[in-house]
Structure formats: C-alpha cells, structure tokens
C-alpha angles and dihedrals in degrees: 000000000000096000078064101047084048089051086054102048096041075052093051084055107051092056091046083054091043090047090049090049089050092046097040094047099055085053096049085058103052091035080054094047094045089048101055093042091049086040098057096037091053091054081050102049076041106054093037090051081049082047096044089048099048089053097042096056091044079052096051087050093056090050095052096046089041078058098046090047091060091061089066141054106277103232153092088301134114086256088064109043099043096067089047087051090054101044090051088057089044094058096023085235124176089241136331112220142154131234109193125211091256095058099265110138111201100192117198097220090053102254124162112218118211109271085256100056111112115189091195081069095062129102089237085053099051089038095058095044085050109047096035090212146072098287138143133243132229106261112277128176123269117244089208098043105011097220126131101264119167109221126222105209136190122180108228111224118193102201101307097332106096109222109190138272134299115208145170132204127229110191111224086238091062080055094052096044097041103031120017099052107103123135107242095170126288097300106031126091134170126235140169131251132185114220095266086057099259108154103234109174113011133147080252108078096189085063089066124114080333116077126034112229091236097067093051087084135003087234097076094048077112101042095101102058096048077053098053085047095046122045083193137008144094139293133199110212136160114245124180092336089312131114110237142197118208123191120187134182117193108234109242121241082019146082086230133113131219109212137183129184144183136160103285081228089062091038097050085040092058088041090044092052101055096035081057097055086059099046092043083058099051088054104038080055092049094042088049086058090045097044086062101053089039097040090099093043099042126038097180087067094090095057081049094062093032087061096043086054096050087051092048095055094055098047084050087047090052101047091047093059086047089060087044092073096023082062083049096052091048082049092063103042092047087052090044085052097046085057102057087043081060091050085045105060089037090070088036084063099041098043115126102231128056109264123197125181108199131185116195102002092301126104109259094172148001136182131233102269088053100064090041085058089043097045092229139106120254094257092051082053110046116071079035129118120226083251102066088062092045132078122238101265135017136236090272091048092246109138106262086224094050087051098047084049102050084046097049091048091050089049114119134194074226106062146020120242110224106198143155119253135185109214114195119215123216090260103067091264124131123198128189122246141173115219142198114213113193125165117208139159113265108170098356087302130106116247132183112222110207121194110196123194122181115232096184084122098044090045103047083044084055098046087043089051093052083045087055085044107060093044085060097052096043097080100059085053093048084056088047094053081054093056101044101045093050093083097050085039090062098037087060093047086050090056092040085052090046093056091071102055096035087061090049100049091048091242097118094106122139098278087056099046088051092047096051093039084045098049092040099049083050086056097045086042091062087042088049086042084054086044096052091043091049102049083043093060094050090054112102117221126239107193147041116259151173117240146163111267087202093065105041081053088056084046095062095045095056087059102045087035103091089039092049095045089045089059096048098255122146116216119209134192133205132186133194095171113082105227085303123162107249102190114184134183117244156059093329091199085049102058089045089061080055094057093044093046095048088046097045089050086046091055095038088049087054089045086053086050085056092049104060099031085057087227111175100178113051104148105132098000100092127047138165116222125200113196119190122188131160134228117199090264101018134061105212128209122194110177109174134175144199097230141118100300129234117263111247090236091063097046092089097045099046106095089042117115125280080353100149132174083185119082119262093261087062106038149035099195091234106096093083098038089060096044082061090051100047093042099045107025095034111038102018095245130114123230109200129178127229123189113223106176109248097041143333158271143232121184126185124184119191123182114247108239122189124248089275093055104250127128116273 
C-alpha cells in the first residue's frame, strides 16, 4: 500500500515537472523573443540619441559662430579668422571656412584655393542657400583632402542682404571614431543610411556613397517601405548565408537612419542567456519546494538541485562578466558626453551676444558676455527678473511690466519673439538691446532661453544718420520759409510806405488805422503759422504714437507748398477715403521728414527734366500728385511725379545708404535710406519705387492701429 502511494505521488510529481517544463519552456521562448527584439532596438534608440547629440552640438556650434561672424567685418582679416579658428576647436571640426555671395571662400585653417575655385559651386554652399537654416549635407567628397566629410552649413544674413554661407566640415572618419563605435557583440556593427538606402557612413569604407543597402540581399527588397511605416524597429534579413537582426532608429531633424546589426544566432544566445537566468531561478526556486516534500520519497533529488545550482552559478558568472564590460561601455560614453558638455559651454561663455536661461520666470543661468552687459557679477544675476534689470518704462512710454506681460503671454513652444528693450545698469544708465525670447523643455520644465544683444552702436549710428537727415533737409525749408515770407514781406512794406502819405494827406483816421492793423497782423499771423510748422518739423520726436496719417500728410504739403508753387508745379491731392480717420502707429515728425524728402526728390527730379529738355516755359505742364486710399487694415500712400524717371539699374540701389544721383554738393544719399528705416523698421510698413517714364512712383503702406496703438 505505501509503495503504491509512493508510485502515485512520485507520479503527481512528474506531471507537475512536466507541466512546469512545458510551461517554462513556452515562456522562455517569448521572454527570449521580446528580449532580443527590446535589446536590439534599445542599442539602436542609444546609439541614434548619442547621434542626434553629437550633431546637434556640432550644430549649436555652427549657429553661435554664424552669429559672432556677423559682428565683424566678414573677409581675409584677424577678426575673421579668429572666430573660424576657434569654432573649429570648439567642434573639432576638420576646418571652419566662409564662402560669400560673390564667390570669395575665407578658410579658417589659411588655405588658397586655385583662382577657379568657386565656393557658390559646392554641395555645403547650395545646401545652405537651399535649406535657410543650420543644416548638414550628404557626404561629398573634399576638394582639399579628398576625403568623404559631411558639412554643417548656415547662410549669414546681414539685416536683409544675404551674405553667404558659413560651413564646417566633419570627416566621416571623425563619425565612425566618435560616434559609431559601440560594441554590439562580435559580429554586429552600426552604420548610416539615407532614405533611398545609400550607405552613408558604414566599417566598410567601399559601401560608402557607392552601394544601397537594399541591393546587398534579396532579402531587403522590402527593407524601405518598412522604413517609410516605422520610423524604428527591427528587421530580420539573410546576409551572406547568415541570419541577421537589424535595428534601426530614424535621425531626427533628418532623412538618415541609424542602424545597427548582428547575426539573429548571437542575438537570440545573449537573449537566451539571460532569459535563462530568469527561467533557471524560477525553477531552482520550485525544485527547492519540491525537493522538500520529496526529500523522504527521492534521494536523487539532492544531486538534482546540486547540479541546477551549479548551472545557475555559471550562468550568473557569466552574466556578470557580461555587465562587467556593459558598465565599461557606459564608462566611455558618459566621459565622451561630458566632453562635448566642456566644448558647449566654451562657446556659451564666448558667445558674442549676452545669453539668459530663466524658469519661472527667475535667472537660472547666464553666460560670460550677459553680466558684462549687465555690469554684475553671475550670482547678482542669477535668482533675478528681467525687471529688475529694466527701467519703468521703456523708449515708446509703455510700462516696462505691461510689455513683459503681454510677451511673455504671446510666447510659443513654436516660435521665437524677436523685440526691442531697454536694461538699466546699477548706475542709472540705460542701453539699448535687442532681445530673442524661445521657450523650450529642459528636464521635463519649461525654460525660456533669452539672447541679448546690445544695440547702443546701431542705434547712436541711426540717430546720427536722421541727424544728418534733417540738416540736410533744413536747408530746403529754410529756403521754403524765404519764399513764403516774401509776400507778406512785401505786403507789410506796402502798408509801412502807405502811412506816410496817408499823414500828409490828412486820410489816417480810424477806418484807415484798423484796416491797416487788421490787414498787417493777418500777414505776421501766417509768418508766425511757417515759423511754428517749421520748428515743428526740427523737433525730434520721443515717443510712439498714434496719429493721424491725413494730417501728417497736410502737414507736409504746407512745407513743400510755396517751393513747389515758386517752380511752376501744380500739387494735386486725391482722396479715396472719405474724411475718414487713418491712424498709424509711429514718430509722427518723422514720418513727416519721409513726405518732405520724397516731395522735394520728386520736384528736383522734374527740375532735372527741364534741364535737359532746355523748357523755358513750365507753368501748368508738371505736377506731383499724392493719392491716399485705406484698406480695412492699411493706410496706403501713392505720391507720384512727372519728372525725369529713375533708370531701372539704379531701382534696386535707391533707398541704399549715401547712394546719390545728385552731385555731391546736393545730396547726401541718406534721405531715402532713412525714410526706409523709419517706414519699415519703425512703423511696420514697407515704402517701394516704380518708374513710369516719364516719371515716377513712390508707394507707402503703413498698418492702421487703433487709438490705443494696437493693429486693426
């Protein structure tokens, strides 16, 4: 009887063993499937993030020392080249060099191209033109190495001119070395595809630039699509007679592919082993359950679990080693990132212009050139507003805390704001800036990163031009004021010379006194009215405002009317408005400078159209006509004369500085530059020139703003 209870529950047993195999086995199947598809794909989304790093601080590099080349004069001088020199340390970058938009290359190691070398020719140039932005090329070859490099370009823009582009070259080499250099086992590798499957980067150097992916088995003719469907994942393929696993990650911000590939048998044995370990646990747990209860029924038992513990040991043994060089590996790429964190915040603390990081709505951090705008130190910075480095109010009256507000409120993750700011220092000073404001996620926060740079130059060059300006311009009123005042001059002579006949012939009774008082204070009232137009045209104005374009229109007229009317040209007015109300945002006096300069070039281009045609006679056959007509959001201006025209080489080059068709004695070239400035920069609006032939024709368009100022 108990030999055959014993039978039965040695029996028991063996079926719940047979059960836990089965069972164990199925799971050590999918657990191993799962980690060798997790496992590959996580080398894979590792290696790209290391990729996408490593770009994108060579990148950020680009971008600052696109923005420091543009502070100097772009050329073959020490300026220059030092800030090409030092970016290329920065990046380690095979060299740092310029191409301009008229064909001249500044290389930052020195180098002389041949005399018929053309940068605007090369694959960095075109690509820089092309994208507008800090971008990389497909690997080309290098004129001066010839070796395969990838470029990071940036076109340099100076205002609105463009420039050229400013580039840098990687070799592939520097890739492989710094990059693509991960252990994935002793058969796997990395490598680098485009979206159409050219190796781009790959151990073997003969792939590159030369063979797709696709063509090297018949088992990737599929490999693209599931590409174009996944932007990550893993794909089994046949290569050489081996079973491979290929992991692939897409680049952001790019049409590359980080890929990554090892024989499928090493893959599943690395995944099977530790699988296994899991497995082996699990069992060595139930068979130590089972040995207990069985311990008194099955001797062999012990030399069971003896020999499952010496497995286990070694598979232990063997993991750990495993971890050993996986921790080395970690080791490496933490000491190649902290690296390229060094070569980071050197160009952070010799950027050009001043850089602020601020959560909400503190400074957290600052680089070198922003506490020397500032005059503190870092630590007086940091834990500070933007306010408390601001003055109440800024240039245009508007309270410095109500603008900050209504910026920060329009601020996207999206787009950058681009705006003027006036910084106060701690000794009462105040310097112009003009400042980036873009919002990002660092750390899971969101942080606001603010470029400064300070204006104080730009602006005092501006000022000095509209100085220059109006001088100019003085003169033609002065002349103006002459013309004007010499009818009621004479009208007031006429009166003086009347008194003395009028005593002697008895005739000076009261009738005759108010009359004359009457009729001369009318004449000294419209002098005093010319003096009052005239002095309000000289003074500058300090603020913003909203005015009424109409008026400053009227306003104009009343200046250039008496020298118009003295050289026989008829002004005529047209309005499509219908008395209504134009109110534009801006420096009212200002924009009135911009009407008087555009009128007086329009009657000294009609003057020139009498010179050469020899007229005598001109009374009633030129004329200079202003139209003004509204949209529901723009006031448009349309002042158009009968003179000589405008040659259609010099369109492009008539609102450029000290750019003259006078001689040097009648103009300074500068009048039409700053009535660029003050339409476009200024007001928001655009001011553009038309020959007509005769003739020709100025338009500005200004947007209509509410009382208040703000855009209709």
């Amino acid at each position: 009887m108990n030999l055959k209870r014993n039978i039965l529950i040695i029996g028991g047993m063996l079926m719940v063993i047979l059960v836990l195999t089965v069972i164990t086995y199925n799971s050590t199947r999918i657990i191993t499937e799962k980690t060798v598809e997790n496992h590959q794909q996580g080398i894979a989304t590792e290696l790209a993030n290391t990729v996408e790093l490593w770009l994108e601080q060579h990148m950020n590099i680009i971008d600052a020392t696109a923005r420091a080349v543009r502070e100097v004069p772009i050329g073959h001088n020490p300026g220059t080249m030092r800030i090409l020199q030092m970016a290329t340390r920065a990046g380690d970058f095979a060299d740092v060099y310029v191409g301009t938009s008229d064909g001249i290359i500044i290389v930052g190691s020195g180098w002389t191209p041949e005399t018929w070398y053309d940068p605007r020719t090369r694959p960095w140039y075109r690509k820089g033109t092309e994208a507008n932005r800090v971008a990389f090329t497909s690997p080309y070859t290098d004129l001066t190495t010839m070796r395969k490099v990838i470029a990071i370009t940036k076109p340099l823009w100076l205002g609105d001119t463009f420039a050229g582009v400013l580039s840098s070259d990687i070799i592939l080499d520097t890739i492989k070395k710094n990059v693509l250099n991960a252990t994935i086992g002793h058969s796997g590798y990395s490598f680098i595809l485009d979206r159409m499957g050219t190796i781009l980067v790959h151990p073997e150097s003969s792939y590159e630039m030369h063979v797709r992916f696709q063509d090297l088995s018949p088992s990737l003719a599929g490999v693209l699509d599931y590409f174009a469907n996944h932007p990550n994942g893993t794909y089994d393929y046949v290569l050489s007679g081996r079973d491979m696993i290929l992991s692939y990650k897409k680049l952001s911000g790019s049409e590359w592919y980080l890929c990554t590939t090892v024989e499928k048998k090493e893959a599943y044995d690395l995944a099977r082993n530790t699988a296994m370990l899991f497995a082996m646990e699990v069992v060595f747990k139930i068979l130590t359950f089972l040995a207990l209860l069985t311990l008194l029924v099955v001797c062999g038992s012990g030399a069971a679990l003896l020999l499952a513990k010496r497995r286990f040991d070694t598979t232990v043994s063997s993991q750990q080693k495993l971890l050993y060089w996986k921790e080395k590996d970690l080791e490496g790429e933490i000491s190649r990132r902290k690296e390229m964190e060094t070569r980071y915040q050197t160009i952070f603390n010799i950027a050009t212009n001043g850089i602020l990081l601020t959560r909400d709505n503190v400074y957290v951090e600052c680089n070198d050139r922003a506490a020397e705008m500032l005059r503190k130190d870092r630590l007086e910075i940091i834990g500070k507003s933007m306010l408390d480095f601001s003055p109440a109010s800024q240039n245009d009256g508007t309270n410095s805390m109500q603008r900050l507000s209504k910026i920060l409120d329009s601020l996207t993750l999206k787009e950058a704001v681009t705006f003027k700011w006036m910084f106060l220092r701690d000794d009462g000073s105040q310097f112009p800036t003009e400042v980036s404001l873009k919002k990002f996620r660092l750390d899971n926060d969101v942080v606001i990163l603010s470029s400064v740079w300070d204006i104080s130059k730009r602006e005092n060059a501006e000022n000095q031009l509209r100085q220059a300006q109006k001088m100019a311009a003085m003169g033609e009123m002065i002349s103006s004021i002459a013309h004007q005042w010499r009818q009621p001059l004479n009208a007031l002579a006429t009166y003086i010379a009347s008194i003395q006949p009028a005593y002697y012939n008895k005739m000076m009774d009261k009738q005759f006194i108010e009359k004359l008082v009457t009729e001369a204070d009318s004449q000294i009232q419209f002098m005093s009215s010319t003096i009052n137009d005239f002095r309000e045209y000289v003074k500058p104005s300090k603020h913003k405002t909203a005015f009424d374009a109409t008026a400053a229109i009227e306003n104009a007229v009343k200046l250039m009317k008496s020298q118009l009317s003295h050289s026989h040209i008829e002004l005529v007015q047209n309005s499509e408005t219908a008395g209504r109300k134009l109110l534009v945002l801006g420096y009212r006096n200002e924009f009135v400078h911009v009407l008087v300069n555009v009128l007086s070039n329009g009657k000294e281009a009609i003057e020139g159209k009498r010179r050469l045609q020899k007229q005598q006679d001109h009374e009633g056959a030129d004329a200079i006509t202003i139209t003004v007509s509204a949209t529901e959001k723009h006031v448009v201006i349309i002042i158009q004369d009968t003179g000589i025209g405008i040659e259609e080489s010099l369109i492009g080059k008539i609102f450029d500085p000290y750019f003259t068709t006078k001689s040097t004695a009648a103009g300074t070239g500068i009048g039409l530059y700053m009535a660029k400035m003050i339409v476009e920069k200024e007001m928001g609006g655009s001011i553009t020139v038309q020959d007509l032939r005769p003739g020709a024709q100025f338009t500005v368009e200004l947007p209509l703003v509410d009382e208040e100022g703000g855009k209709c």
